[in-house]
C-alpha positions in Angstrom: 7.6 -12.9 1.7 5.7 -9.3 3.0 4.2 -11.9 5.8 8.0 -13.3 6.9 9.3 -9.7 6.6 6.5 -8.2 8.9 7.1 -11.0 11.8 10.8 -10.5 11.7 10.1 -6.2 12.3 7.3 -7.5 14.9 10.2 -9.8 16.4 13.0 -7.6 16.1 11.7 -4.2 17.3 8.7 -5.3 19.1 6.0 -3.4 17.5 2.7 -5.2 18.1 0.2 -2.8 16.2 -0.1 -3.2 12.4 -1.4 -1.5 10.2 -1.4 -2.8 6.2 -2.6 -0.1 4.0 -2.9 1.0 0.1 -3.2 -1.5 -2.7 -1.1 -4.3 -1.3 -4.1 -4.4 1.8 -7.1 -5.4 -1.1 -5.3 -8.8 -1.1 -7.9 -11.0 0.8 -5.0 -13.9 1.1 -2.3 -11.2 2.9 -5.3 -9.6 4.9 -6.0 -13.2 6.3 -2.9 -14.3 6.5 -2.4 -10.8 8.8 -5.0 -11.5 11.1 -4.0 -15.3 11.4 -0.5 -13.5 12.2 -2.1 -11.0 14.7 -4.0 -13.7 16.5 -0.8 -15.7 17.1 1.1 -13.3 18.2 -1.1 -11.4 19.9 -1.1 -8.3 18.0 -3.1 -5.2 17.5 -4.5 -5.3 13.3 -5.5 -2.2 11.9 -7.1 -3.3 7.9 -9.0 -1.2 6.0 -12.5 -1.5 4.5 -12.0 -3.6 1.1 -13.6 -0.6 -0.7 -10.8 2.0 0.8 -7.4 -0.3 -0.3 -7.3 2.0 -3.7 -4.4 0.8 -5.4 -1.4 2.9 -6.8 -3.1 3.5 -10.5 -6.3 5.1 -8.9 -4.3 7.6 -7.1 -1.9 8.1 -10.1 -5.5 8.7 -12.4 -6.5 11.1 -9.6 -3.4 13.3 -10.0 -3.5 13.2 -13.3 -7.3 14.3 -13.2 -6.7 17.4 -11.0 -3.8 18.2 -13.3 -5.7 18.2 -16.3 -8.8 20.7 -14.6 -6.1 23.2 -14.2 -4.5 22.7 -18.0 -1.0 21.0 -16.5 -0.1 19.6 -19.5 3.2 18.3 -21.1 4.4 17.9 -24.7 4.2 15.2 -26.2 7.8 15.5 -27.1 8.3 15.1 -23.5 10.7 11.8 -22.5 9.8 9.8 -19.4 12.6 9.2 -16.5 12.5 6.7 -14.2 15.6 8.1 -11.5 17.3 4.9 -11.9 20.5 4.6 -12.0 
């Protein structure tokens, strides 16, 4: 699906470097299945380092850290909201 999507954008607006970042980039399969893409289409592939594609917890644990060192805290009574409608 991601790899469909990202030709179609390629096709459709031209844009020949790419760039897959975050989480969804420490998926060997989509990272080969990029530079397959790139190859064939003669793109320019910007991929991160395996050990730099943090995914979306790690950051989420890292905000969480620097909010507890400065005592941030919520109540427990506190209910979670998503924003959707």
């Amino acid at each position: 699906m991601l790899m469909e999507k990202l030709i179609k954008a390629s096709e459709e607006t031209g844009i020949t470097t790419i760039a897959i970042a975050g989480g969804v980039s420490a998926n060997s399969s989509l990272r080969q299945m990029v530079k397959e893409a790139g190859q064939k289409y003669n793109w320019t592939i910007f991929i991160p380092a395996f050990q730099y594609c943090t995914d979306n917890a790690a950051m989420i644990a890292m905000a969480a850290h620097y909010k507890f060192l400065v005592g941030n805290f919520s109540s427990l009574s506190v209910t979670p909201y998503a924003r959707i409608s």
